[in-house]
Each structure stands twice: as structure tokens, then as C-alpha cells.
ZAKOL-345658 format. One record per residue: residue number from 0; x, y, z of N, C-alpha, C in turn. Coordinates in steps of 0.02 Angstrom, whole numbers, plus 50000, padded with zeros to 5 digits. Each point is the difference from the previous one (the first is absolute). Example, Ala and Ser with C-alpha at 12.3 -4.5 7.8 and 13.67 -1.06 7.14 Angstrom:
<recs>
    nr     n.X     n.Y     n.Z    ca.X    ca.Y    ca.Z     c.X     c.Y     c.Z
     0   50660   49716   50390   49955   50059   50000   50045   50060   50000
     1   49982   50053   49964   50042   50059   50003   49961   50055   50037
</recs>
This chain:
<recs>
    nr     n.X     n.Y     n.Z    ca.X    ca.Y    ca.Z     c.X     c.Y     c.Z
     0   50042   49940   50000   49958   50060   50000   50044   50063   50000
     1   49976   50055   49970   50048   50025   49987   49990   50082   50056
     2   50035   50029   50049   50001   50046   50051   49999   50082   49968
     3   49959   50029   49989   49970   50055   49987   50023   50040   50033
     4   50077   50035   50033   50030   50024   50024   50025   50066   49967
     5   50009   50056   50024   50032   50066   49957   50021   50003   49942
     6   50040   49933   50017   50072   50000   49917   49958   49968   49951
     7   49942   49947   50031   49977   49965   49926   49936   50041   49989
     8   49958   50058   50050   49975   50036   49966   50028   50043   49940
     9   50037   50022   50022   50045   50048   49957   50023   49961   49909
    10   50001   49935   50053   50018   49954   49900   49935   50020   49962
    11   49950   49956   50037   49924   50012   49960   49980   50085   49976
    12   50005   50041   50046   50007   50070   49959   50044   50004   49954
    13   50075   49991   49984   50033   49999   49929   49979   49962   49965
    14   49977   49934   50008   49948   49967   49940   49958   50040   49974
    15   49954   50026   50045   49925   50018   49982   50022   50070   49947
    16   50045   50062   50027   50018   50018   49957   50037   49998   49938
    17   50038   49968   50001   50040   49967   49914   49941   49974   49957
    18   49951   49965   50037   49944   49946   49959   49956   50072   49979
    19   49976   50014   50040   49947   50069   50014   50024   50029   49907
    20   50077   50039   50018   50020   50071   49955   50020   49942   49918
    21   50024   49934   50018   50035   49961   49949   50080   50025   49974
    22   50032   50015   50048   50061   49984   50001   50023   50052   50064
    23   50089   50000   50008   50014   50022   50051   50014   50065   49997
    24   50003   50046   49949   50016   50071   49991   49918   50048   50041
    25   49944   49971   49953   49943   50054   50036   49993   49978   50075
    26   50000   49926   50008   49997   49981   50072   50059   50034   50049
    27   50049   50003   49987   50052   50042   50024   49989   50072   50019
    28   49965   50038   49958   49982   50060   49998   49942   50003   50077
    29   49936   49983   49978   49950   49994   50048   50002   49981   50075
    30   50030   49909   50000   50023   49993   50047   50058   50024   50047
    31   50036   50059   49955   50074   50013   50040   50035   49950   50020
    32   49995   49946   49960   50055   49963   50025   50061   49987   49947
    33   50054   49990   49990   50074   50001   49962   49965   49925   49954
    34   50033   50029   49942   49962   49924   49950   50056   49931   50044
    35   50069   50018   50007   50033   49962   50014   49968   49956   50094
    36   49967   50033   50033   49953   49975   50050   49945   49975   49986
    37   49932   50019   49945   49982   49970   49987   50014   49925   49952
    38   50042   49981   49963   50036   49968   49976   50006   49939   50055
    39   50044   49995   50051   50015   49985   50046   49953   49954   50041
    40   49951   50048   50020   49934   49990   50037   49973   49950   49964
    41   49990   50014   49935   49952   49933   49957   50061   49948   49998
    42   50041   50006   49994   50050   49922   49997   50002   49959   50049
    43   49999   50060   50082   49999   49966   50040   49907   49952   50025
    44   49943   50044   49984   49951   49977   49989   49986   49942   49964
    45   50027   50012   49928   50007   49922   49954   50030   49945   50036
    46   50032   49998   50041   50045   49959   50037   49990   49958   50069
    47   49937   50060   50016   49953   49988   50059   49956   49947   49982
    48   49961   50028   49968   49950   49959   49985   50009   49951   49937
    49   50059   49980   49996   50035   49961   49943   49958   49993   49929
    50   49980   50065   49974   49962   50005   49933   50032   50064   49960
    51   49992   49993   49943   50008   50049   49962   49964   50063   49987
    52   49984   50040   50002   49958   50036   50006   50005   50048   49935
    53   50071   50011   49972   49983   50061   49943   50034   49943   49955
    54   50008   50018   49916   50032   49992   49954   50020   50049   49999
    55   50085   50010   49986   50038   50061   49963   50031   49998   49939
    56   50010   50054   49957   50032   50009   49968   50039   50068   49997
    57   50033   50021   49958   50017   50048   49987   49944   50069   49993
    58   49960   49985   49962   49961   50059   49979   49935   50005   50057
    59   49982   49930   50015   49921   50023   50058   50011   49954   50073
    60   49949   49997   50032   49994   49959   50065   49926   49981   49994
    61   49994   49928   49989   49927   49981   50007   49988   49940   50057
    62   49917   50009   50025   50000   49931   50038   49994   49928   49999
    63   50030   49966   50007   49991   49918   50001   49931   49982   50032
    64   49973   49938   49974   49925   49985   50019   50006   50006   50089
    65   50059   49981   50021   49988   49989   50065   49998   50086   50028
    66   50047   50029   49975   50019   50082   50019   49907   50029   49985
    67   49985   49982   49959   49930   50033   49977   49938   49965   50067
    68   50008   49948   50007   49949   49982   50077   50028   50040   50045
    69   50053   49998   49994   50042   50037   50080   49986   50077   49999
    70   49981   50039   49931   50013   50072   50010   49890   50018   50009
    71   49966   49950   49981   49931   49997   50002   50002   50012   50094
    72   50019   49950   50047   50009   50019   50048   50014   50032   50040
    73   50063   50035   49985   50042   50058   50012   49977   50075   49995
    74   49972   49995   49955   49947   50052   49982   49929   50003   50013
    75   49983   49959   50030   49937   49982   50045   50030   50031   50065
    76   50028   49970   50033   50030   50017   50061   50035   50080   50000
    77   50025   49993   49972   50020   50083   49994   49959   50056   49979
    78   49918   49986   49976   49975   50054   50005   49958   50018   50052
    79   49977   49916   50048   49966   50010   50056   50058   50030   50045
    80   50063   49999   50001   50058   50036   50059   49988   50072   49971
    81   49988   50020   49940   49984   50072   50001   49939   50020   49995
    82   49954   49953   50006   49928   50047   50024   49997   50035   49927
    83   50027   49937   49960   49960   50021   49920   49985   49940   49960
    84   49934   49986   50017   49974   49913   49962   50004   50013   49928
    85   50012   50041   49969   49983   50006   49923   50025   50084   49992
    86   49993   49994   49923   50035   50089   49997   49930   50024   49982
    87   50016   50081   50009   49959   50053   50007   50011   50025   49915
    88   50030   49992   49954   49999   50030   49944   50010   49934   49943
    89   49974   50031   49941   50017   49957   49942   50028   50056   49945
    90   50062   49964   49967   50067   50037   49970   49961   49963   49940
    91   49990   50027   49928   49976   49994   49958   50032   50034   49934
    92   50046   49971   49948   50046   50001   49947   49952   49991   49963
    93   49985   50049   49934   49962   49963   49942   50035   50047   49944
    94   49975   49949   49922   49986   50056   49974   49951   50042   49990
    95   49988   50059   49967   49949   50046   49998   49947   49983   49970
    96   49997   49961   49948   49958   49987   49956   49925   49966   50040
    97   50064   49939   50025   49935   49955   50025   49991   50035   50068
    98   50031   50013   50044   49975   50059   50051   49896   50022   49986
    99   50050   50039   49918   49952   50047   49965   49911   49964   49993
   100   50016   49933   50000   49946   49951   49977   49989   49949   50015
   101   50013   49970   50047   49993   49958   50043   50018   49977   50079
   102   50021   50070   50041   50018   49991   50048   49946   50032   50066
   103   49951   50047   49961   49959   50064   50065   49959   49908   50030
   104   49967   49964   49974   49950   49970   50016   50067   49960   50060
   105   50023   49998   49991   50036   49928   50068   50012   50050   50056
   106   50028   50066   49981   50008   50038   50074   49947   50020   50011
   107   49938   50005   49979   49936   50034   50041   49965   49931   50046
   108   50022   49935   49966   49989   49944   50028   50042   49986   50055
   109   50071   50017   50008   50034   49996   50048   50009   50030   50053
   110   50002   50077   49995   49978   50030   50030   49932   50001   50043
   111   49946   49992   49985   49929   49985   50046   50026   49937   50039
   112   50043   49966   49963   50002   49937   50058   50070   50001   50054
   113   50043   50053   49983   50053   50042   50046   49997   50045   49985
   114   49958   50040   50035   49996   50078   49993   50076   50032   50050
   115   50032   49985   50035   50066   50008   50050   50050   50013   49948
   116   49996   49944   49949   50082   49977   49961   49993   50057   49959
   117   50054   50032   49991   50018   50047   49938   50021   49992   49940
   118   49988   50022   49944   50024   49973   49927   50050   50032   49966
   119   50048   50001   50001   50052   50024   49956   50025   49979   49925
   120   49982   50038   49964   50007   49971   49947   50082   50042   49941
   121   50015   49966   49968   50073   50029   49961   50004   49976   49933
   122   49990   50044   49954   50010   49997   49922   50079   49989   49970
   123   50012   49944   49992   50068   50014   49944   49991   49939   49972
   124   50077   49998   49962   50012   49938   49965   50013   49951   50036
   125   49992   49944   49953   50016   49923   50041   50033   49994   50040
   126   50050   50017   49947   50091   49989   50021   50002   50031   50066
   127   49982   50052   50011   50009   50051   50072   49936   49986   50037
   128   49945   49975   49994   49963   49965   50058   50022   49927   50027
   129   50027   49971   49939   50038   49943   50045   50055   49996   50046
   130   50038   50066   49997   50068   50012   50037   49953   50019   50064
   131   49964   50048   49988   49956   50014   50079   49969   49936   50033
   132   49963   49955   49962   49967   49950   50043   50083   49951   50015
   133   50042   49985   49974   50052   49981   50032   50032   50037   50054
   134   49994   50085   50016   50029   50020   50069   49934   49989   50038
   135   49950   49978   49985   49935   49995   50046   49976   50070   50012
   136   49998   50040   49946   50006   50072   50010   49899   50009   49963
   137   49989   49947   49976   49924   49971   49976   49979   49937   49997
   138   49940   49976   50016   49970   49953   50022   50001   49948   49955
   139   49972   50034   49942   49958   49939   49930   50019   50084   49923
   140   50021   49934   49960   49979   50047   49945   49945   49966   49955
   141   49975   50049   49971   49946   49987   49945   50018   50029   49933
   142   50022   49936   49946   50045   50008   49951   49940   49967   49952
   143   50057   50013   49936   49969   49953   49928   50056   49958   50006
   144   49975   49943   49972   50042   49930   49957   50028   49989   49953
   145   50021   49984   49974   50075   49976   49987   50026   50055   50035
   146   50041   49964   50064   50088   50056   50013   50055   49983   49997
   147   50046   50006   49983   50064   49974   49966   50056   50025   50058
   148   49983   49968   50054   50047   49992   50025   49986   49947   50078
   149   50083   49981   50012   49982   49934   50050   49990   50030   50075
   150   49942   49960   50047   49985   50024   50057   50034   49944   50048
   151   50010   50022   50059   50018   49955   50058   49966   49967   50025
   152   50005   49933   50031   49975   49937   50020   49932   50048   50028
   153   50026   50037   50045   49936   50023   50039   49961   50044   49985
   154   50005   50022   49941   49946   50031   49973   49954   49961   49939
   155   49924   50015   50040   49960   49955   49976   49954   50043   49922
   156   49985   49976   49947   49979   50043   49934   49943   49958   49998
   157   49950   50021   49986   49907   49987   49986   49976   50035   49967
   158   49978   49951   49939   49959   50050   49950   49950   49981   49999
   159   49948   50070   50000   49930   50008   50037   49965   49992   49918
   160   50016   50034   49961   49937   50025   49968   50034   49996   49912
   161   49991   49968   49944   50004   50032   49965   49984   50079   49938
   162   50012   50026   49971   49986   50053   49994   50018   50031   49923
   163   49950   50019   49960   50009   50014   49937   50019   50055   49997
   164   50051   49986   49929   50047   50080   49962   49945   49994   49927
   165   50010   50067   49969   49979   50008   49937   50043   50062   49983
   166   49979   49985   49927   50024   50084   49963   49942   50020   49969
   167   50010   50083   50032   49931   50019   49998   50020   50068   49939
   168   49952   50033   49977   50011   50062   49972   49935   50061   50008
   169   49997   50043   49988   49952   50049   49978   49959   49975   49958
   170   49925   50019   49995   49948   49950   49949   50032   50069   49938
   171   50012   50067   50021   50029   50034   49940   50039   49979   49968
   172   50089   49972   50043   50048   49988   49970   49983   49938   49947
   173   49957   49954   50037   49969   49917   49967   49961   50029   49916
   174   49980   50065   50019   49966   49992   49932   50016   50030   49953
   175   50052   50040   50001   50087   50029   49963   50047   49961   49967
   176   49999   49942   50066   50057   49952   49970   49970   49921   49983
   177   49938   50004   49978   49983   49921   50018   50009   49974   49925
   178   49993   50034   49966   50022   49974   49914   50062   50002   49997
   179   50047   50026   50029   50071   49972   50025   50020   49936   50024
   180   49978   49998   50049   50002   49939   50061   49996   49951   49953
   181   49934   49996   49955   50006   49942   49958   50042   49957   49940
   182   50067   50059   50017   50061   49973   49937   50049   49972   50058
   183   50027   49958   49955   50046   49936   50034   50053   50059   50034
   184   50022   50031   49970   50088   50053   50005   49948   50067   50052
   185   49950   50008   50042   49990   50053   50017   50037   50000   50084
   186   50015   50051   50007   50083   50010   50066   49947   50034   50053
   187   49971   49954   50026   49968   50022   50078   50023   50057   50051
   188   49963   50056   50006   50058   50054   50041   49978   49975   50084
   189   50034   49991   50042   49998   49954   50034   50014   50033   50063
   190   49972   50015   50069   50025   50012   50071   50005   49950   50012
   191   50046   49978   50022   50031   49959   50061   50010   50004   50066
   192   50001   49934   50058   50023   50019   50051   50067   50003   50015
   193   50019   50037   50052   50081   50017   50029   50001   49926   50017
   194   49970   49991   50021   50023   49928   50065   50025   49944   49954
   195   50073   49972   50024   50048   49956   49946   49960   49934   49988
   196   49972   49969   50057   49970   49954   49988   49939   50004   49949
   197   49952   50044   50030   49932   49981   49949   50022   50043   49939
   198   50059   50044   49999   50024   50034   49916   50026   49939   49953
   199   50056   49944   50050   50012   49954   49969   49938   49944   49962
   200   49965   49986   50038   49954   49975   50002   49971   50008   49920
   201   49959   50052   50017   49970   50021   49935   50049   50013   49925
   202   50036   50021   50016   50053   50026   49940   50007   49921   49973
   203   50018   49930   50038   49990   49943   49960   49959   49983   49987
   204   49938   49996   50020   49969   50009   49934   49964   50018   49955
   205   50020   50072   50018   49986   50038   49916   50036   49968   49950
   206   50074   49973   50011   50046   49970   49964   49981   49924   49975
   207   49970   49963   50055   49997   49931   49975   49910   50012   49961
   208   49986   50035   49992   49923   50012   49969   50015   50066   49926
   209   50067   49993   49999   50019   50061   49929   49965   50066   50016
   210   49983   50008   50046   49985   50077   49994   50030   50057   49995
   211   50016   50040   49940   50037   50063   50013   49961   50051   50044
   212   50054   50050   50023   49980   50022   50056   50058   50070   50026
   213   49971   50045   50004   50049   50047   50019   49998   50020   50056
   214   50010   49994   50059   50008   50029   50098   50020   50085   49986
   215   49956   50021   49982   49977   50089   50017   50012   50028   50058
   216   49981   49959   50054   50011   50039   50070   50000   49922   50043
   217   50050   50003   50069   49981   49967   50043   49984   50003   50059
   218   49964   49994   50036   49971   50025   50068   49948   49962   50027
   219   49997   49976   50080   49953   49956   50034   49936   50037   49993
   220   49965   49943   50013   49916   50005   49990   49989   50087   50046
   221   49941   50022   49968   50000   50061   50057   49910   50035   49982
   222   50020   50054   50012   49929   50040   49981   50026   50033   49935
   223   50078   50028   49993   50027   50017   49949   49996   49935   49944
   224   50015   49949   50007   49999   49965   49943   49929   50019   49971
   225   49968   49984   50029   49902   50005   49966   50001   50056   49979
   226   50033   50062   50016   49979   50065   49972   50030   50002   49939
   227   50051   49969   49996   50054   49989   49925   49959   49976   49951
   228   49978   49910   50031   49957   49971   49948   49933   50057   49991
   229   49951   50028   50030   49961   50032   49987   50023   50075   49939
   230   50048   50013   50007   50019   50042   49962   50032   49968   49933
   231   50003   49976   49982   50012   49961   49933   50077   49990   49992
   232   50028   49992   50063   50104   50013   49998   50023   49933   49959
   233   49938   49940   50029   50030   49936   49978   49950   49961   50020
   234   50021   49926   50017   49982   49932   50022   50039   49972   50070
   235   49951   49998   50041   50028   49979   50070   49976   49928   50012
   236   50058   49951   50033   49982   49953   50029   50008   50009   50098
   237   49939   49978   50015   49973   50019   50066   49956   49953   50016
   238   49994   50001   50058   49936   49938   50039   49948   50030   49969
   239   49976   49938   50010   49924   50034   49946   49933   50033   50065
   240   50007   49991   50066   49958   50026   50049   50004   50048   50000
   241   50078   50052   50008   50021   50060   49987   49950   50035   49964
   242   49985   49988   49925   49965   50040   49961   49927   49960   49983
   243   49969   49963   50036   49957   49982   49988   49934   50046   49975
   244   49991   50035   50055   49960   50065   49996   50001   50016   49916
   245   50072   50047   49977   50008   50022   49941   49981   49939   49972
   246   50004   49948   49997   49993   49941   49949   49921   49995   49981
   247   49975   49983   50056   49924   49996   50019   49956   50055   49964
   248   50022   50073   50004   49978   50080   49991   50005   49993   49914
   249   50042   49952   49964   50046   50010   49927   50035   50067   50003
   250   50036   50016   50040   50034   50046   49990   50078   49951   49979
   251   49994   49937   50029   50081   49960   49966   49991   49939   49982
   252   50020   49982   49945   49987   49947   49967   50064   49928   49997
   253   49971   49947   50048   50059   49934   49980   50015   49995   49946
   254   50047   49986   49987   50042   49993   49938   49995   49882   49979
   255   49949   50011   49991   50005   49931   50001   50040   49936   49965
   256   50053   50040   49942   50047   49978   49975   50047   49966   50056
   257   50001   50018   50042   50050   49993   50042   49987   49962   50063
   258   49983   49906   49990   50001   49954   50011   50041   49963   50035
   259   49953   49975   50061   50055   49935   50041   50040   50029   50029
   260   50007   50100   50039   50067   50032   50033   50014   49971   50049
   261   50074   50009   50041   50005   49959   50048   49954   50035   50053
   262   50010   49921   50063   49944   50033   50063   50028   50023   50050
   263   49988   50052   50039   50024   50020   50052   49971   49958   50054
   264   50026   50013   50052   49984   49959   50061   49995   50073   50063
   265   49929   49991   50047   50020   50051   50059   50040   49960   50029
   266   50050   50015   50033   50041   49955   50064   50017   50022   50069
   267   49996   49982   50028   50004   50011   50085   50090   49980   50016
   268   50058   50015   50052   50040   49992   50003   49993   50017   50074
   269   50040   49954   50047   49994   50010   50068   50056   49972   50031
   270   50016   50014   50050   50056   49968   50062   49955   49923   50027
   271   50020   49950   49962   49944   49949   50043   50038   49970   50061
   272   50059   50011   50028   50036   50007   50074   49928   50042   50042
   273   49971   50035   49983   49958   50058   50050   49953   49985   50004
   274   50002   50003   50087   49935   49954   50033   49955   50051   50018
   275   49963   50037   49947   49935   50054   50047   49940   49993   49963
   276   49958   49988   50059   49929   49983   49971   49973   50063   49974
   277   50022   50066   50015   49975   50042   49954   49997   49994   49948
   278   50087   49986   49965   50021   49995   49940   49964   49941   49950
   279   50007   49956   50042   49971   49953   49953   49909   50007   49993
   280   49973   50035   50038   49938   50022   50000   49968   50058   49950
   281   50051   50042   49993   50002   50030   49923   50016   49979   49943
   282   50052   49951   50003   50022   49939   49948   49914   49968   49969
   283   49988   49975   50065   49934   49969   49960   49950   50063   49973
   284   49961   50028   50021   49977   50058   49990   50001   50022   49928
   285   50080   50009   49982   50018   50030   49963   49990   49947   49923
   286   50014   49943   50024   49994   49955   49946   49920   49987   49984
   287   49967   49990   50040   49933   49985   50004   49958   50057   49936
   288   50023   50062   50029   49972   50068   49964   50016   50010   49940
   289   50065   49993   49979   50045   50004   49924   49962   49935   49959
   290   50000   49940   50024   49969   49942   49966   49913   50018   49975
   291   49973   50034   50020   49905   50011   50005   50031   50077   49960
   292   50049   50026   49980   49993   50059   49952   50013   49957   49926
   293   49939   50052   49953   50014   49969   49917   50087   50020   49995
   294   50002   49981   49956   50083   50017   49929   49959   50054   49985
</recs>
């Protein structure tokens, strides 16, 4: 049995933080303790309780199945010693788009059912919401699918919802250029998105479907893109919920040439090391609500 004494509290706090932050630099910071002490502390802990508890490498620190029961506990216990069963806020990474169109219905749902918890929410790119949910600096992000790049053991990816793109135009520009459109050699003037993935994405295949095609402007989905397509600048590919309205109104017309595009995916991204029933209580929430919205 193992004696719960100062020194092996003190181990279980350098666990809980290394597991907590996912490696020893932010845990270092927070906890004030020297990475070279925390270091130490978990070796001598691994040694205690004769298990492994992290995998290392060079670049990250993740938990072993056994380290992952052990930090579920640890973090149970350590929030009843601070007289905090669960957190008081939810840290929320998205992009704007879907923010824009599928996110009010889960916080008005979440909210009535924790009116206490606070919502913080943060607009950027992938790339830089994933560096934040790795300092634990945000909770969950709410992304699109395909992302092209590799995540750590302990971060868990769920895709909620699929979600349609189109290329849309002006019913003006459509009826300017539509005796165009219909020659084999006609050069599509084309907005694109910034984002490398879904730019890659699409750009193959315009290519594996022969489409010529000229990228006029590039820039993420917005209220500006629609004002572009509404003004006759070009042809935007965009979720098709975005402009439904205009679609619905005929103020913008699918381009129905343009068959079989790839699918986006909504996706959820989370710390699944983190044991809070808040969190995972918006998790569901959130999935529940995005799934019961059309494309």
C-alpha cells in the first residue's frame, strides 16, 4: 500500500501537472516547479508505483493507458482538495464561419442548463487554435475536416456532422456568362479559400475533373465573400447554409456543373486526458444540436 506522505503528495502534484499542461515546460511555468524537479518527481513516482505513466519523446509527453486511469483520479481528487468539482468556464476555438451557422443553438442550450459557466469563445486558424488547445489555453475546438496535420495520442478528433460546399454565382453574373459556361475551354473566375487544406482540396479537383479555372481572389468564407459574389466579382465556393437565404431569394444561383465536390466534415477536437463533466456536457450538447441542423 502505498503512504500518502508530503514527498509522495508532492509526486502526484508533478504528475497531475505534466499530464494536466502535456509536457514539462507549461507545467513548469504554473506549477513553479524546475522542469528538472518535476522530471525527477515522475521517475521517482514511476518507480513507486512500478508503472509507466508517460511515453517520451523528443518533441511531446503523452499518457500511457495506465498514466491516463491514474491522471482520471488525480484530478478527481485534486479538484475536491480545491473546492472546485468542475470548471466555471468553457474556452471555445472555432472557426468563424461555422461559429457563424451552427454554433448560437448549443450555447443557448448550454447555457439554460449552466447558467454559472462562462463562454469564451476565439476566432483563428487551425494551426493556432491547436497550439492553444495544446497549452490548455482552450477547451475544444470546432473545426472543418480534412486537417493535414498529426495530433497527439491524447487528443481526441470527432466528426459530428457532414456539410456541403458549392459554387455559387449572381443569378446576373449566371445569365451573362451561361452561354459561356457551356464551351469545353471556358476559364471559371474563381474565389477560393485561404485555408491550405480545403484550397488543396478543391484545386484537385478542379484538376482531376479538367476544369479550367482562374483564382481571382482568395479569402475565407465571410459576409465579404457574399457581397463579392452578389456583385458580379466572380464565382465563390462556400458552404452552401452560408448563402442559403440568397439561394432560396434567387438572388445566387448553384452552378450545377460542378459535381461530386469534396465533403467537409464539422469536427470537434478536445484534450480527452480532461475529466470535467461540464466539458463533456457541452461536448454532447454541442453534437446533439449541429447533427438536427440542415447542410
Amino acid at each position: 500500500m502505498l503512504f500518502l506522505n508530503n514527498v509522495n503528495l508532492n509526486l502526484f502534484r508533478s504528475f497531475y501537472y505534466v499530464a494536466k499542461y502535456g509536457g514539462f515546460t507549461k507545467a513548469s511555468k504554473v506549477a513553479m516547479i524546475s522542469q528538472s524537479a518535476l522530471s525527477s518527481n515522475i521517475k521517482n513516482l514511476e518507480e513507486i508505483l512500478n508503472k509507466k505513466l508517460f511515453n517520451r519523446n523528443v518533441s511531446e509527453v503523452t499518457l500511457t493507458n495506465e498514466g491516463k486511469e491514474l491522471f482520471l483520479k488525480v484530478e478527481e481528487a485534486y479538484n475536491i482538495l480545491n473546492g472546485n468539482d468542475d470548471q466555471k468556464e468553457i474556452n471555445i476555438g472555432c472557426v468563424r464561419i461555422i461559429a457563424d451557422n451552427y454554433l448560437d443553438s448549443s450555447i443557448v442550450t448550454f447555457r439554460k442548463k449552466y447558467p454559472k459557466v462562462n463562454i469564451r469563445i476565439e476566432f483563428d486558424d487551425i494551426t493556432e487554435l491547436y497550439q492553444s488547445l495544446r497549452k490548455d489555453e482552450i477547451d475544444i475546438i470546432i473545426s472543418r475536416y480534412p486537417l493535414f496535420f498529426k495530433f497527439e495520442n491524447y487528443i481526441k478528433v470527432e466528426k459530428i456532422k457532414n456539410i456541403d460546399n458549392v459554387f455559387v454565382c449572381s443569378s446576373s453574373f449566371y445569365k451573362k456568362e451561361f452561354s459561356k459556361m457551356k464551351k469545353d475551354n471556358y476559364v471559371y473566375p474563381l474565389i477560393l479559400p485561404t485555408s491550405s487544406g480545403k484550397k488543396r482540396n478543391i484545386e484537385k479537383y478542379l484538376v482531376d475533373n479538367n476544369i479550367f479555372y482562374e483564382t481571382i481572389i482568395e479569402m475565407p468564407s465571410s459576409n465579404l465573400l457574399k457581397k463579392l459574389i452578389l456583385n458580379d466579382v466572380g464565382i465563390g465556393y462556400i458552404n452552401k447554409k452560408f448563402v442559403e437565404d440568397e439561394i432560396n431569394e434567387g438572388k445566387m444561383i448553384i452552378l450545377e456543373n460542378f459535381k461530386d465536390l469534396p465533403v467537409d466534415n464539422i469536427t470537434i477536437i478536445y484534450n480527452s486526458n480532461k475529466n470535467s463533466k461540464v466539458l463533456k456536457s457541452f461536448i454532447d450538447i454541442l453534437k446533439e444540436a449541429i447533427k438536427k441542423i440542415n447542410n
